[in-house]
N, C-alpha and C positions, 0 to 999 in steps of 0.2 A: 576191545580193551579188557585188561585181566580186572578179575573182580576179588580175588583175594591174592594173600601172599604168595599163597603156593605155586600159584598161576604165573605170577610174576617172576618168581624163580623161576619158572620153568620156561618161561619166554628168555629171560639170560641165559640158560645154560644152553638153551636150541643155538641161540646166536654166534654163544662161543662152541660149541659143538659147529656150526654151520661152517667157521672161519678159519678151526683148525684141521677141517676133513679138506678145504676150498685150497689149504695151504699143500697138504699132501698131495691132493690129485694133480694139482697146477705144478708141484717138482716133480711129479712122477709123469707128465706130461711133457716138460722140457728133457728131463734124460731119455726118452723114447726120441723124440725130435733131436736130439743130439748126437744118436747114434744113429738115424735114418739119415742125416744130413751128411756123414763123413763118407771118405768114400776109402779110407784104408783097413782093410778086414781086421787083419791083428789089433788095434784099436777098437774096431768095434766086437771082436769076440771080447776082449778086454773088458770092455764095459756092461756085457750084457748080463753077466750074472749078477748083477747090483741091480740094475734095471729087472728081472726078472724078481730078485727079493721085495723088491719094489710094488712091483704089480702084484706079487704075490698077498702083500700087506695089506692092500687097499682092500682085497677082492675077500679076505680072510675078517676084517673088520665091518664090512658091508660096504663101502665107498661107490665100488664099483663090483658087478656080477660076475660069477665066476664064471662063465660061458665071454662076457667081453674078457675079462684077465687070461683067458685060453688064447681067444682070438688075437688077444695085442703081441702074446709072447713068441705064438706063433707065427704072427708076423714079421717079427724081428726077423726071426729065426731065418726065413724066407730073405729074408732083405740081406743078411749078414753069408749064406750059403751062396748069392748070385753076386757076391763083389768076390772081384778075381787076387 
């Protein structure tokens, strides 16, 4: 339990800190799942460079590491080259 003020502020801003990072990763996790689920290229070339500023954001503000934001982009990339 926080034993002064300070603490206590700092216990809310973790929270809302925790809820706004939980909001980004979870939309930047359905638009990868968005574009791995379609099966029309031009669409998903379409979409990937949004999804790529995307991960880029996370991985730039600490959310997620930049070695995963390589890997996921990369993966796209791989997923979007083998639809015909």
């Amino acid at each position: 339990m926080a034993n002064n003020a300070s603490a206590e502020k700092c216990i809310r801003q973790s929270e809302r800190h925790r809820l706004h990072n939980k909001y980004y990763a979870k939309t930047t996790r359905n638009a990868i799942r968005a574009i791995r689920n379609t099966t029309d290229k031009k669409a998903a070339e379409a979409g990937a460079p949004k999804v790529y500023a995307m991960i880029d954001k996370l991985a730039k503000v600490g959310i997620i590491h930049k070695n995963k934001a390589a890997n996921l982009k990369s993966g796209i990339a791989l997923y979007i080259n083998k639809l015909a």
